[in-house]
PASEBA-1860 file (N, C-alpha, C; in nm, 3 decimals):
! residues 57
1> XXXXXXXX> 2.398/-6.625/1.488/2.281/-6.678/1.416/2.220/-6.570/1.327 ~ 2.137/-6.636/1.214/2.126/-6.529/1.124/1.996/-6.520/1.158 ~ 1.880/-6.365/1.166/1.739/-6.364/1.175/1.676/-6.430/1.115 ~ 1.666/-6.470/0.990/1.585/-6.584/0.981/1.593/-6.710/1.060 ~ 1.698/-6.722/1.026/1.711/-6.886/1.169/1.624/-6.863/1.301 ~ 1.688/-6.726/1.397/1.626/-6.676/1.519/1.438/-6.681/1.487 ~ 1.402/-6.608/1.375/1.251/-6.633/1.361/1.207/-6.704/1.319 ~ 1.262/-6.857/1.274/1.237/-6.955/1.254/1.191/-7.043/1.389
9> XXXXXXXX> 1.320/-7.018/1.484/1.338/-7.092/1.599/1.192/-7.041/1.684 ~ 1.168/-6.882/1.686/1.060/-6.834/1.802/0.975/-6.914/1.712 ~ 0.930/-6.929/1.555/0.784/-7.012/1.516/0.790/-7.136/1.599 ~ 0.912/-7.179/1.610/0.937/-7.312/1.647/0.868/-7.321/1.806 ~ 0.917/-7.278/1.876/0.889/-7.267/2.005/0.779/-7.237/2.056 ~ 0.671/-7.144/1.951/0.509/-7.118/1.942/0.442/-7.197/1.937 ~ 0.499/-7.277/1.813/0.411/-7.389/1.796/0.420/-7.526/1.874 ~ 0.546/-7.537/1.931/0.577/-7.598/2.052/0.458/-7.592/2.188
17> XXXXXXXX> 0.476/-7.488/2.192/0.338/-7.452/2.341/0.247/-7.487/2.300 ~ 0.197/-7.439/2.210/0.062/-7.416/2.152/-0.001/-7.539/2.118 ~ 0.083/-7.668/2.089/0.087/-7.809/2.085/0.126/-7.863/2.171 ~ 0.170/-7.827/2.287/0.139/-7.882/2.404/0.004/-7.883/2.501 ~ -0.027/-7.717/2.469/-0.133/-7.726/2.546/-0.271/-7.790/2.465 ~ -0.259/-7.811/2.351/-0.392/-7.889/2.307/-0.353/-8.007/2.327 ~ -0.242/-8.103/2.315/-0.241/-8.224/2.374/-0.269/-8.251/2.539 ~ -0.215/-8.172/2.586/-0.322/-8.124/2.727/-0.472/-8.148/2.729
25> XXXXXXXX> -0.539/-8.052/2.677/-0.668/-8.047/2.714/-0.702/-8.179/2.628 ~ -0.687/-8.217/2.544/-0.738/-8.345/2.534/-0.674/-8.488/2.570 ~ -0.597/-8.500/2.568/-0.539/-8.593/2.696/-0.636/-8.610/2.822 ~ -0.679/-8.516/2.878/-0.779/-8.489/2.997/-0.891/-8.550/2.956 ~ -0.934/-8.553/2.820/-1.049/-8.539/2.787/-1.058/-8.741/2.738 ~ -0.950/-8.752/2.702/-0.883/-8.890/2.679/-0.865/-8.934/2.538 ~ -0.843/-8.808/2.475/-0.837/-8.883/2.323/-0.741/-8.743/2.242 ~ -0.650/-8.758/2.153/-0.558/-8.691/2.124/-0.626/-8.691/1.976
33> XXXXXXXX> -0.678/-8.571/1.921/-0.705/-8.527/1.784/-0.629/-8.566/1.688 ~ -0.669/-8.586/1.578/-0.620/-8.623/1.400/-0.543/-8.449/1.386 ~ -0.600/-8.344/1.422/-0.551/-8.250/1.448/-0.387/-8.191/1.475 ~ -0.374/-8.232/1.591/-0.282/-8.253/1.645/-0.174/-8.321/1.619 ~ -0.198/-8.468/1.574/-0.122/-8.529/1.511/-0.043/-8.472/1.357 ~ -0.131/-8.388/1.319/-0.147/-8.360/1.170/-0.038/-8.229/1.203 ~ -0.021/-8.133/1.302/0.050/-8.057/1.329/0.153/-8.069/1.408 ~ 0.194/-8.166/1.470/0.315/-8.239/1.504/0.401/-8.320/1.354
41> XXXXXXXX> 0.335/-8.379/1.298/0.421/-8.397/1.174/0.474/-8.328/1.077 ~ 0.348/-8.203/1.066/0.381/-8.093/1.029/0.542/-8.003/1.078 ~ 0.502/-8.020/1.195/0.646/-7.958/1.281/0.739/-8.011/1.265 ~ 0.732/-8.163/1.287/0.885/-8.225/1.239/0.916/-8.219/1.087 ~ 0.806/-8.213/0.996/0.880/-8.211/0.855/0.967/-8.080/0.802 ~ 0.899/-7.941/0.891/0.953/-7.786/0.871/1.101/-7.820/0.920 ~ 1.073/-7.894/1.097/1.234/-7.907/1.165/1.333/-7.954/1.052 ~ 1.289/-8.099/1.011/1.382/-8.126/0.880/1.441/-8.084/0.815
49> XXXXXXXX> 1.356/-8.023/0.748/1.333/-7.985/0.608/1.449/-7.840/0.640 ~ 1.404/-7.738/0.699/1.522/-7.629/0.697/1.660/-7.714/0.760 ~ 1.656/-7.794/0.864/1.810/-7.881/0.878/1.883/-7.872/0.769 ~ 1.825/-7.995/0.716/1.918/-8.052/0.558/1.926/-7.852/0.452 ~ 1.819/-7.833/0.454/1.830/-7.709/0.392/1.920/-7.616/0.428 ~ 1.944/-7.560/0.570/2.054/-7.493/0.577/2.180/-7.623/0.642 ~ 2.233/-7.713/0.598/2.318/-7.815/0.630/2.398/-7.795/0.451 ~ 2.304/-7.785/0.395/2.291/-7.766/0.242/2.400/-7.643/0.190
57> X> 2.376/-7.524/0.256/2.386/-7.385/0.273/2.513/-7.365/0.302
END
């Protein structure tokens, strides 16, 4: 794997936790933020987006 990919993947995995645990605390709370949502789509469009991009490559 090439370092960018590898430091692509650790952003990946940061923002993974880091969006888990706020769907956490509000889940508890009983209501899941515009927030949240807004950075989960976010995440899948980056996942995409470098796919096809290095698929491309």
């Amino acid at each position: 794997m090439k370092i960018h990919q590898l430091i692509f993947l650790f952003a990946l995995v940061v923002l993974a936790i880091h969006l888990g645990l706020v769907i956490n605390q509000y889940t508890s709370m009983g209501y899941v933020t515009t927030a949240t949502l807004v950075s989960f789509i976010t995440l899948l469009g980056l996942l995409i987006f470098f796919q096809r991009y290095y698929a491309n490559k």
